[in-house]
C-alpha positions in Angstrom: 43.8 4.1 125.8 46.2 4.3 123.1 50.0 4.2 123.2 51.7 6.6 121.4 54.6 5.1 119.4 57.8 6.9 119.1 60.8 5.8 117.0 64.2 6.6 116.7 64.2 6.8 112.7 62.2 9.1 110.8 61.5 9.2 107.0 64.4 10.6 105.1 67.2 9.7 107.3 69.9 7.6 105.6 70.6 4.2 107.7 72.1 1.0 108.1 70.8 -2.4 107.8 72.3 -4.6 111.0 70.9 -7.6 110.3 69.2 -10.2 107.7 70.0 -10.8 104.1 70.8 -7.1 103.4 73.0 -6.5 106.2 75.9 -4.2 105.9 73.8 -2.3 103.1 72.8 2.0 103.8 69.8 3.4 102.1 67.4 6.5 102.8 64.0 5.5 104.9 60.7 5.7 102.5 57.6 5.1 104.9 58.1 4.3 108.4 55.0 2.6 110.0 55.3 3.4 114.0 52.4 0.9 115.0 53.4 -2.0 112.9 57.4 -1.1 114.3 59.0 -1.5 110.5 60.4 0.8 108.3 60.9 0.7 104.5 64.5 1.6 103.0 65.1 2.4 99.5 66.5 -0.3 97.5 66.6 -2.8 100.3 64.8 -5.9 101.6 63.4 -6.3 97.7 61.1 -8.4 97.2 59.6 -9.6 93.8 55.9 -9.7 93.9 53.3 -11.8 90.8 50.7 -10.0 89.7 47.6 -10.5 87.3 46.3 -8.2 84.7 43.5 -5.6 86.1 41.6 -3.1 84.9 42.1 -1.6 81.6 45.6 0.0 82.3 47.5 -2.2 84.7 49.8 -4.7 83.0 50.0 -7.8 85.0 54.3 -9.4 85.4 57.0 -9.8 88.3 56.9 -6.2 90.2 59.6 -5.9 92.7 59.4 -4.2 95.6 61.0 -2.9 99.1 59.5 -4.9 102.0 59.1 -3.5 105.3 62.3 -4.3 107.9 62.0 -4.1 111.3 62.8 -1.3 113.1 65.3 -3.4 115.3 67.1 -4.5 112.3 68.1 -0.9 111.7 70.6 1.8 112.8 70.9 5.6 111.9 74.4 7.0 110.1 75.6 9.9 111.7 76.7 12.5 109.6 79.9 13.8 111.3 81.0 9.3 112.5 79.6 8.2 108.9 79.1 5.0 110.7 75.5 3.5 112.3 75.0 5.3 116.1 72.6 5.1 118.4 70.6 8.4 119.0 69.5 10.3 122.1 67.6 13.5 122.7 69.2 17.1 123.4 67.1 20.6 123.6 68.4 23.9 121.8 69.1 27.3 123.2 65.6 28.1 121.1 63.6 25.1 123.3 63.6 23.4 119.6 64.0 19.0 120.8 66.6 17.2 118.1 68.1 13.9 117.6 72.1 13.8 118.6 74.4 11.3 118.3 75.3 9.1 121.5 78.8 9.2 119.8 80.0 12.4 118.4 77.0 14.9 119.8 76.3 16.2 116.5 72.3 16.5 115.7 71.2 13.8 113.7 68.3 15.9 112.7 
């Protein structure tokens, strides 16, 4: 039976880093990978990666890259707080589910 994964960041939402070498930094979320747990931030967790000349077009050199985090390491930025929050879940008058903050109560979403 398979376990169905829910996480508390999306892709596109803008968070914050809370821990490793990149703490402190915000960025907006690329990929997010529920099974694996990690997410991939824009500009963060960069990572430089050596590759070899293949094929006829690609051009072999140092390629950085973001590296997946861990969704742990991680923390949404609330619009209204502007500051990392922890999210909970709230329905609309229309039945609609959304993200709110656990601070403020303004939808993340």
């Amino acid at each position: 039976m398979a376990v169905r994964t829910v996480l508390p960041i999306r892709k596109n939402d803008l968070i914050m880093v809370m821990a490793g070498k990149d703490r402190g930094k915000r960025g907006k979320v690329l990929r997010v990978n529920p099974k694996a747990g990690t997410v991939v931030v824009e500009r963060i967790n960069v990572v430089k990666r050596h590759t070899r000349p293949g094929g006829v077009s690609q051009q072999g050199g140092i390629i950085e890259k973001e590296s997946p985090l861990h969704v742990s390491n991680v923390m949404v930025i609330c619009s209204r707080c502007d500051r990392p929050v922890r999210t909970g879940h709230s329905f609309l008058a229309d039945g609609k589910k959304v993200r709110v903050c656990k601070q403020c109560g303004e939808t993340v979403d």
